[in-house]
C-alpha positions as CSV (number, residue, x, y, z in Angstrom):
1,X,54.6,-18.6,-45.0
2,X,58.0,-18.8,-42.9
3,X,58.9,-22.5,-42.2
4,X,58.7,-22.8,-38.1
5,X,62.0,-23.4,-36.3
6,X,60.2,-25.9,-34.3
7,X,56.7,-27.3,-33.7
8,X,54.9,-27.6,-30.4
9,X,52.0,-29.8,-29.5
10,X,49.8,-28.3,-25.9
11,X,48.4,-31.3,-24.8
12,X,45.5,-31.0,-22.4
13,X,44.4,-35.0,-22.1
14,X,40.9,-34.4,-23.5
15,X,39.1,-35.4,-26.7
16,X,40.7,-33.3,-29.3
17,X,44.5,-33.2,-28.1
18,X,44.1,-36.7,-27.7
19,X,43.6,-37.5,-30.9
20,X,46.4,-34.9,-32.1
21,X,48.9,-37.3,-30.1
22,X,47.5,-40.7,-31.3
23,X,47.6,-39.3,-34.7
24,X,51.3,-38.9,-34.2
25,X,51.5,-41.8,-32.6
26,X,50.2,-43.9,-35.7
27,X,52.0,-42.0,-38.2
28,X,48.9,-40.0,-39.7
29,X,50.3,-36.8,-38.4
30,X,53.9,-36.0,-38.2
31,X,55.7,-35.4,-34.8
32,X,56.1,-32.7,-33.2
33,X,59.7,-31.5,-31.6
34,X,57.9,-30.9,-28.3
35,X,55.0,-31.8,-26.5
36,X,53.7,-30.0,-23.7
37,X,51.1,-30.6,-20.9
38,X,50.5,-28.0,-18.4
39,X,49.5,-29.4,-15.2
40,X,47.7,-26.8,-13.1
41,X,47.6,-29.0,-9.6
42,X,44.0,-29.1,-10.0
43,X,43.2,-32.0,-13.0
44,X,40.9,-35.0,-12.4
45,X,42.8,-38.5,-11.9
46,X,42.0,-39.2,-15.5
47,X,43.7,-36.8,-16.9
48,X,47.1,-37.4,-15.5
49,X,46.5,-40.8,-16.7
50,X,45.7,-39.9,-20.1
51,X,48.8,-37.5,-20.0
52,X,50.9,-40.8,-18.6
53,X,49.6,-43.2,-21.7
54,X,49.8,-40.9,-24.0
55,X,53.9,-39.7,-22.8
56,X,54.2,-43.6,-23.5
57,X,52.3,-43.8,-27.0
58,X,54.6,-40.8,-28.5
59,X,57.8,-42.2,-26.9
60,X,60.7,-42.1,-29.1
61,X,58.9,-39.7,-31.8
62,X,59.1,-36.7,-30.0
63,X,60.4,-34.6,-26.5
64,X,57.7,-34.5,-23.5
65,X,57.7,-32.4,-21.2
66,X,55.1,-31.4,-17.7
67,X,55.3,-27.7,-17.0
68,X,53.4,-26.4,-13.6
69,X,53.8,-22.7,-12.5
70,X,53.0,-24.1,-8.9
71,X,49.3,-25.4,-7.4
72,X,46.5,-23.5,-8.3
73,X,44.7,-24.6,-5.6
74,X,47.4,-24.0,-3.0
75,X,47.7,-20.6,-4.1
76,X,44.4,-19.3,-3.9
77,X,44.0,-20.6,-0.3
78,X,47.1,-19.5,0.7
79,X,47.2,-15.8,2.5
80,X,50.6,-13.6,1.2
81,X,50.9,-15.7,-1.9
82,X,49.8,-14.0,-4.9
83,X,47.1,-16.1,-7.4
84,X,45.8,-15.8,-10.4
85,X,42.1,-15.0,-10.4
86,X,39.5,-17.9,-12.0
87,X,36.4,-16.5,-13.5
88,X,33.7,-17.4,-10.5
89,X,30.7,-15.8,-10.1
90,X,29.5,-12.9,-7.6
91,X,26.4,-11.6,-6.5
92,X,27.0,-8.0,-5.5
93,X,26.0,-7.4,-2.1
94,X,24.1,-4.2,-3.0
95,X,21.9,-4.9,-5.3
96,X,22.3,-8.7,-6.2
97,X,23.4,-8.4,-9.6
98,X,25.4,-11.5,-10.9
99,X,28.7,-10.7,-12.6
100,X,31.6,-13.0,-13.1
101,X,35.8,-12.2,-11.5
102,X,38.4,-12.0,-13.9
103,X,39.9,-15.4,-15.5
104,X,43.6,-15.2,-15.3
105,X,44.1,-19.1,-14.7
106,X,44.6,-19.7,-18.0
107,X,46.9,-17.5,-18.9
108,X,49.3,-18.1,-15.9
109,X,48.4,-21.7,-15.3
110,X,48.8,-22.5,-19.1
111,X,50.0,-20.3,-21.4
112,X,53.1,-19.0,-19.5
113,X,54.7,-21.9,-18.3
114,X,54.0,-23.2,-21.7
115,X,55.7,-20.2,-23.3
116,X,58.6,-20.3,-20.7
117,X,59.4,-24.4,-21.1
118,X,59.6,-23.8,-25.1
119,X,61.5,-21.1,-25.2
120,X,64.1,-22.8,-22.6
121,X,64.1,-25.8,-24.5
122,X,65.1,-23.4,-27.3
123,X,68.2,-22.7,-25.5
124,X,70.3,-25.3,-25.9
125,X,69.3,-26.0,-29.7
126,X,70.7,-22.2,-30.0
127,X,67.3,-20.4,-31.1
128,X,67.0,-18.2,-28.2
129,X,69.6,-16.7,-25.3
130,X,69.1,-15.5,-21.9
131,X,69.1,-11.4,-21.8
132,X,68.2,-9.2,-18.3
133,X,64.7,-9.4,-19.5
134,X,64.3,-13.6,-19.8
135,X,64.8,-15.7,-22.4
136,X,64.9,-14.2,-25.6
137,X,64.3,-15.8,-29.1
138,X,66.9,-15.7,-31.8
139,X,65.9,-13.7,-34.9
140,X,64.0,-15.6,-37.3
141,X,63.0,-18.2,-34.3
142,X,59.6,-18.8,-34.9
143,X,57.4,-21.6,-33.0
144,X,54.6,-23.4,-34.8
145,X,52.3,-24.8,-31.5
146,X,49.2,-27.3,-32.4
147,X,46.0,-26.7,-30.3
148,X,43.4,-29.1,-29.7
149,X,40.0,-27.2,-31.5
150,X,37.8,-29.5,-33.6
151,X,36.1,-27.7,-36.0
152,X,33.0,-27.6,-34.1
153,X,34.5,-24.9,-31.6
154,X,36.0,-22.6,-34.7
155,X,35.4,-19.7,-32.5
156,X,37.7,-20.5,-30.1
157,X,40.8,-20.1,-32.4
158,X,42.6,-17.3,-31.4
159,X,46.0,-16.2,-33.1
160,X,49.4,-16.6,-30.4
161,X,49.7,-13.0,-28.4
162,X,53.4,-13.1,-29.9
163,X,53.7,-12.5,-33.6
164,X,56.8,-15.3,-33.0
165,X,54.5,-18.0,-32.0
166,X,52.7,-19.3,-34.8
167,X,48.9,-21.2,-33.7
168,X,48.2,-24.1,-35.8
169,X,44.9,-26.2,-35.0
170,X,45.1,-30.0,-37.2
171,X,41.6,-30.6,-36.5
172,X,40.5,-27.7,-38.1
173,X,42.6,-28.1,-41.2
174,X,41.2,-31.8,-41.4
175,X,37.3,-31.0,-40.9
176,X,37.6,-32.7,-38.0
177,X,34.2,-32.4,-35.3
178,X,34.4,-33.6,-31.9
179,X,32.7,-36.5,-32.7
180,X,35.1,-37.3,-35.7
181,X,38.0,-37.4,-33.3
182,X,35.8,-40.3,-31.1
183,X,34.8,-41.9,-34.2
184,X,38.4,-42.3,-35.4
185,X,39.8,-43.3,-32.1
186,X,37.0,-46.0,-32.0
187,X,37.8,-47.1,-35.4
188,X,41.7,-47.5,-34.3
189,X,40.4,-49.3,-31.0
190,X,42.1,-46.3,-28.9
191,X,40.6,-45.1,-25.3
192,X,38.3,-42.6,-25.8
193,X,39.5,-39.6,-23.1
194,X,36.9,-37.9,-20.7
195,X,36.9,-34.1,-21.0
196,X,40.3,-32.3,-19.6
197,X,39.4,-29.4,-17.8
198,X,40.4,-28.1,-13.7
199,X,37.8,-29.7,-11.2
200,X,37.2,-26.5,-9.9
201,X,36.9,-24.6,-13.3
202,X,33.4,-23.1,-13.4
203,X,32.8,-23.0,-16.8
204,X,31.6,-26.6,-16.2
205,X,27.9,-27.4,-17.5
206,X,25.5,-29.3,-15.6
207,X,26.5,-32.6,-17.6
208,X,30.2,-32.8,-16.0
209,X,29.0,-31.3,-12.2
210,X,26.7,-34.2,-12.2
211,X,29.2,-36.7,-13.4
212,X,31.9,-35.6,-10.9
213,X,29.1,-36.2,-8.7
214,X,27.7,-39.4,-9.2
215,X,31.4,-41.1,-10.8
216,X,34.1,-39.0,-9.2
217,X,33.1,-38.5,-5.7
218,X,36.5,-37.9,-4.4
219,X,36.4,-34.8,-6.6
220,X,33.2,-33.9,-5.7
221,X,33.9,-33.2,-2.4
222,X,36.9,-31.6,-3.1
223,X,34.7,-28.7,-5.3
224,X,32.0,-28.2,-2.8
225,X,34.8,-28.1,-0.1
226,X,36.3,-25.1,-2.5
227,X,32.7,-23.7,-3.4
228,X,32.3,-22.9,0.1
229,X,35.6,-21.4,0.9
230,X,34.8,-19.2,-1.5
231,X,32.2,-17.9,1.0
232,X,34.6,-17.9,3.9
233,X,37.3,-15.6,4.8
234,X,40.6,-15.8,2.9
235,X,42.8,-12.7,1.5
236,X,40.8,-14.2,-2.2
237,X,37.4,-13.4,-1.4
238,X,38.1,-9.9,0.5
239,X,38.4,-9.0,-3.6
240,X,35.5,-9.4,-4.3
241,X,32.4,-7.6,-4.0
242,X,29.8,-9.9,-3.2
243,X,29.9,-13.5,-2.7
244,X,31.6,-16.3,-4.7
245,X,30.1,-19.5,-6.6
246,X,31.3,-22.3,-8.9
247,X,27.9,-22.2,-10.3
248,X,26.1,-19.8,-12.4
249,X,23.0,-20.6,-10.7
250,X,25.0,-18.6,-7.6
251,X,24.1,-20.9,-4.8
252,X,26.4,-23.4,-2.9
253,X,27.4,-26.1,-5.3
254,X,26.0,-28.8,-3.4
255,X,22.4,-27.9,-3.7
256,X,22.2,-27.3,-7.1
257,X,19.5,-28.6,-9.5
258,X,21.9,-30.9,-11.5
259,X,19.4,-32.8,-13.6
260,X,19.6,-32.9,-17.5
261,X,20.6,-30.4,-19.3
262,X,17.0,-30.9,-21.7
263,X,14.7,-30.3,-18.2
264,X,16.9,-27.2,-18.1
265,X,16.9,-23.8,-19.1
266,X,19.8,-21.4,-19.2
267,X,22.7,-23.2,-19.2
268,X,26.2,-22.1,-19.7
269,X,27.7,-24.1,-23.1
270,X,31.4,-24.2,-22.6
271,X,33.3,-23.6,-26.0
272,X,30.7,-20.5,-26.1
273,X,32.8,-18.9,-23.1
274,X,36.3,-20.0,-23.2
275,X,38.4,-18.9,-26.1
276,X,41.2,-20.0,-25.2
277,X,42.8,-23.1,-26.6
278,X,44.8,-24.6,-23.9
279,X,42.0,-26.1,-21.5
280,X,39.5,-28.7,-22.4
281,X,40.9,-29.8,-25.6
């Protein structure tokens, strides 16, 4: 296998990134040249704060950098300014099927500015060059990036869209579970993360609605606020063909049946839908 030319670590603030860093940190893993968090204008509180302590934890080991291709908020409420779609639900008008809008967020909330800070950091360190197309890697530059998958969510690994960008998940190559990583961070008396995700990202399972609800209530009423704009009229929901909901129970947010998962059926799981590995980890 081709040594990397550097090695990247995405850090999202949840569980499993988490415990990538503070691995660094204590000298069980070894650093990374860069570390990157991708802030989509949209986190919980708590994760900026875990994305703070943790910039302090891996000072001096390795670069940091916060990456944001703008608000993702701002730009879906905004008329003229383009957005990237997020994967709500729809009931069609005509016949009241349930289908789901196309889930772009990650990818341009995410993965792009991600891709675009690396290979600018590249720059300077002269393994890529600006061409009329971007920023263009040197021959033989290859990028090794870390993702936050325990081995618990195995089918979320997904190799890099760019044969030059190598994937690389530590938790998988050390048998590492979810509940390994928050067994080792106990053992090392380290904070134990909530889950890193976009407060309005509806892949969100009854567990976290109701605990935005009853811990975060600043957050809750900024969802519900966006759950019902998505039933208003704004240049986003003229695309769609039916109306919008956070939930996949397709009602307004607020009234939802949030009790325990184990009183209900049908639930979405999370790692089942999202295969990327840049959010939640």
């Amino acid at each position: 296998m081709t040594e990397p030319t550097i090695t990247t670590l995405s850090l999202g603030g949840g569980v499993q990134s988490s415990t990538i860093a503070e691995m660094i940190a204590v000298g069980d893993l070894p650093a990374p040249n860069l570390v990157l968090f991708a802030d989509t204008g949209d986190e919980p509180q708590y994760v900026y704060d875990q994305v703070e302590y943790l910039r302090g934890r891996l000072s001096g080991l390795c670069d940091f950098q916060t990456v944001s291709a703008g608000n993702l908020i701002d730009d879906l409420q905004q008329d003229g300014k383009r957005f990237a779609a997020i994967p709500v639900f729809t009931v069609n008008k005509n016949d009241s099927t349930v289908g789901r809008m196309k889930r772009q967020c990650t990818s341009e909330y995410k993965i792009y500015p991600i891709e675009k800070a690396i290979r600018e950091y590249l720059i300077p360190l002269g393994y890529a060059h600006r061409d009329k197309r971007g920023i263009a890697l040197n021959k033989n530059t290859i990028v090794e990036t870390w993702l936050g998958i325990s081995l618990d969510e195995v089918q979320r690994m997904k190799p890099a869209r760019n044969k030059r960008f190598i994937n690389r998940w530590p938790l998988i190559d050390l048998r590492m579970t979810r509940q390994d990583c928050i067994n080792w961070l106990s053992d090392h008396g380290l904070p134990i993360p909530n889950k890193s995700s976009c407060r309005i990202c509806p892949y969100h399972d009854n567990s976290h609605w109701r605990e935005m609800r009853d811990d975060y209530p600043e957050d809750w009423r900024h969802v519900v606020e966006f759950d019902r704009f998505l039933r208003g009229d704004s240049r986003y929901t003229a695309s769609a063909k039916g109306e919008l909901f956070l939930h996949n129970d397709c009602i307004p947010l607020d009234e939802v049946d949030l009790r325990p998962k184990h009183e209900q059926d049908g639930q979405l799981s999370l790692f089942d839908i999202c295969d990327e590995g840049h959010c939640w980890t």
